[in-house]
C-alpha positions in Angstrom: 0.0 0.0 0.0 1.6 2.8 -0.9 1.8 6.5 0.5 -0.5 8.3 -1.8 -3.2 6.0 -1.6 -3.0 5.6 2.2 -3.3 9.6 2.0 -6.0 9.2 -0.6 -7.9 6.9 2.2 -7.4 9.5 5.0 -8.8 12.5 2.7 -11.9 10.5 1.5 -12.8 9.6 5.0 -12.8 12.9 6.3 -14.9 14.2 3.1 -17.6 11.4 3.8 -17.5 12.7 7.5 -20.8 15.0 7.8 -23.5 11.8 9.4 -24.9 11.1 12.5 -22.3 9.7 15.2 -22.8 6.6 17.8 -18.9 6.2 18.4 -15.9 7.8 17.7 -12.9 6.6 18.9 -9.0 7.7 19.5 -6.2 5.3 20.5 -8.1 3.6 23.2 -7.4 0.3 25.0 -10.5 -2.4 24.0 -13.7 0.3 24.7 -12.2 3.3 26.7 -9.6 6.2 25.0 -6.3 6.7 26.9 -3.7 9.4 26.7 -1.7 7.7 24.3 -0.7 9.8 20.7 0.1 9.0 17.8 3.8 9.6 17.2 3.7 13.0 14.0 3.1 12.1 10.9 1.7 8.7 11.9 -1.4 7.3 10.2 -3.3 4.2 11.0 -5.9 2.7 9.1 -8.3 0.0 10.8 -11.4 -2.1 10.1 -13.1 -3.6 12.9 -16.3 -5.8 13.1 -18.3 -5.9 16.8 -21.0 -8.5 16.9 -23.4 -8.8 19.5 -22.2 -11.8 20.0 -21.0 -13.1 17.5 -18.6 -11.0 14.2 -19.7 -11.5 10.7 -23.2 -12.1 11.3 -26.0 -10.2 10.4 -26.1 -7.8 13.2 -23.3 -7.3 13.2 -21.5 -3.7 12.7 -18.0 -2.8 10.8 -16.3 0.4 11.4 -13.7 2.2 9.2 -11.4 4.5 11.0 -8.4 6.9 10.4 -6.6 8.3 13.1 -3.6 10.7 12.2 -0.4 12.4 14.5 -0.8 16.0 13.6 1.8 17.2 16.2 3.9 15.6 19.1 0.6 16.3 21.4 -2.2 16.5 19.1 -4.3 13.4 17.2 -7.2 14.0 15.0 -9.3 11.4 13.3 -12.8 10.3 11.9 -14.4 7.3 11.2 -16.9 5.5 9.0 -19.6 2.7 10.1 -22.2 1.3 8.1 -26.1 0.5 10.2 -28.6 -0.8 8.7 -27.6 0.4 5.5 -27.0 4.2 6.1 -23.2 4.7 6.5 -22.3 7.5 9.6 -19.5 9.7 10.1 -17.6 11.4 12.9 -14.5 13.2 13.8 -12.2 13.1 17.1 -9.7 15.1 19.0 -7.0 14.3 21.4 -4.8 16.6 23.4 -1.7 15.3 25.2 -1.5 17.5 28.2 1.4 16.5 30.1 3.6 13.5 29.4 4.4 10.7 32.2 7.2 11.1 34.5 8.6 9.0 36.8 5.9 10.2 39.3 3.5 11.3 37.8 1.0 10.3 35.0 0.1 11.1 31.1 -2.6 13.4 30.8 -4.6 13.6 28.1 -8.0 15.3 27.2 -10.1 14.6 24.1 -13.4 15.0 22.1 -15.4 12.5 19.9 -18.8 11.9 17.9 -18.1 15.3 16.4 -20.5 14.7 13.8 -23.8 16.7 12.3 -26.8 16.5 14.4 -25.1 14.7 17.3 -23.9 16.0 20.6 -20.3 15.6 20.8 -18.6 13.4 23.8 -15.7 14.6 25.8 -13.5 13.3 28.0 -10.0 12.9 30.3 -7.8 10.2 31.0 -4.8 9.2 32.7 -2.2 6.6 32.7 0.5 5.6 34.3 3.1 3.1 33.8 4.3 0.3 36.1 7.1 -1.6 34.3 5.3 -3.7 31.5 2.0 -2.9 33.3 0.0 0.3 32.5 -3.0 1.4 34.4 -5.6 4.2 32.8 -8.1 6.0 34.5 -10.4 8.9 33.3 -14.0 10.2 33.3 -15.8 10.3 30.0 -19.2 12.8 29.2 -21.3 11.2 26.6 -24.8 10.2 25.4 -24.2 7.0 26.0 -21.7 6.8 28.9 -21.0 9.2 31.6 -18.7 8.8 34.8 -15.4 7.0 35.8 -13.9 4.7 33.2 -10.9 2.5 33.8 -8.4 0.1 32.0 -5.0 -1.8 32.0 -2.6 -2.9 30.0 0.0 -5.6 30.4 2.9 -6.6 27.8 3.5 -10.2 27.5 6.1 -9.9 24.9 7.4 -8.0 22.4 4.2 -6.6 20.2 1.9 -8.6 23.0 -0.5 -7.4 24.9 -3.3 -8.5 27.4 -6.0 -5.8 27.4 -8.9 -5.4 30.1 -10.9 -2.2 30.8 -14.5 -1.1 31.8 -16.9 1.7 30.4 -19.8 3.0 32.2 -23.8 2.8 30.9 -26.2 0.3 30.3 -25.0 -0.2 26.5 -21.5 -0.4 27.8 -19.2 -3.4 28.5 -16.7 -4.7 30.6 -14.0 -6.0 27.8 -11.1 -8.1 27.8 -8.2 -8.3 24.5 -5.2 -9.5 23.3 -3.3 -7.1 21.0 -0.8 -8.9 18.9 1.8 -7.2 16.2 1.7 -9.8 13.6 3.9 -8.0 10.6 5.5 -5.0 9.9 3.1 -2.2 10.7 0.3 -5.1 11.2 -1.5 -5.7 14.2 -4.8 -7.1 15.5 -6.6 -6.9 18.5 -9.8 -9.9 19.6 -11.8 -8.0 22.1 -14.6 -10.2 24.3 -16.8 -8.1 26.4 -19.3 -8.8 29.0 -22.8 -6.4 29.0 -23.0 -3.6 32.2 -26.9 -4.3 31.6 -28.2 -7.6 33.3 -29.5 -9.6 30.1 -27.4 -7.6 27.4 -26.1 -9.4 24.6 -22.3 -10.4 24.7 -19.7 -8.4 22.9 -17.3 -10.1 20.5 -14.8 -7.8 18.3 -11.9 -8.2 15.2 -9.8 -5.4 14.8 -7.2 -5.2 12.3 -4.6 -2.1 11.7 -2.3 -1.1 9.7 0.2 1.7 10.8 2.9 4.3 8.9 4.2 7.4 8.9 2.7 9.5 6.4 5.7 10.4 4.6 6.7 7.2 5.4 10.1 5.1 5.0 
């Protein structure tokens, strides 16, 4: 794939952008954002089916999205998901405000479902690092989830990683992932999650990514 037509991607997906938005995420762990950026000039491109429970059945939903390091602290992107036949659009913002030290945690502080006719969701998060294990806590203010949301993170091995994190509201889900660099600028990510509301349908997810810089080498 080459750089023009991962650029040509990007442009077309932010054209297309002016629908109704459900979700619109940033780097996040399985279902919560987290202050991580996207290094500049970094563009990731990933597809991703959630099925409730099961993927690649018939109510099932696929998501586009294309996220994009416009400065050392800044990451802007919009996404493209197809329901019941009417594709929607959003945008999202993320704002690193202060990078981890050695005692104290990333900040970061974002905005998604930027979209026409929608209410826009904001939110801040924070993570801090504990050798291979990372631990992310935040509040989030949306239609659909509003209050404390948490997650971890633990390498297992170079490109590995275990995944667990909760999001509030009754359409919500407590998930668990693995995260596995398969190839060069490959990865996917296998999410299971398990309903906030009593009698919810299970959450299975694929996500697949690819990632470059945009002027790539």
């Amino acid at each position: 794939m080459s750089n023009r037509t991962i650029l040509t991607v990007v442009i077309s997906l932010a054209v297309l952008a002016v629908g109704q938005a459900a979700f619109s995420y940033p780097t996040s762990v399985n279902v919560i954002p987290t202050a991580d950026i996207l290094d500049l000039g970094s563009t990731r491109l990933e597809y991703e089916n959630d099925g409730y429970p099961r993927i690649g059945k018939g109510d099932s939903i696929s998501y586009g999205f294309a996220q994009f390091g416009l400065t050392p602290r800044v990451e802007i992107g919009v996404d493209q998901w197809d329901i019941s036949g009417e594709p929607q659009n959003a945008f999202n913002g993320k704002l690193l405000l202060a990078e981890e030290s050695k005692f104290t945690p990333a900040l970061a502080a974002g905005v998604m479902d930027i979209a026409e006719g929608s209410r826009s969701s904001g939110y801040a998060v924070g993570m801090k690092s504990f050798g291979a294990f990372r631990l992310h806590l935040g509040y989030i203010d949306a239609e659909y989830s509003k209050g404390l949301m948490a997650g971890c993170d633990q390498e297992l091995s170079e490109g590995t990683y275990l995944l667990a994190d909760w999001l509030p509201g009754d359409e919500n889900f407590l998930a668990f992932g693995l995260y596995k660099e398969f190839a060069k600028r490959w990865a996917a990510t296998l999410t299971y999650g398990f309903p906030n509301q009593s009698g919810g349908d299970n959450l299975t997810a694929v996500n697949i990514s690819y990632t470059l810089p945009l002027l790539g080498k």
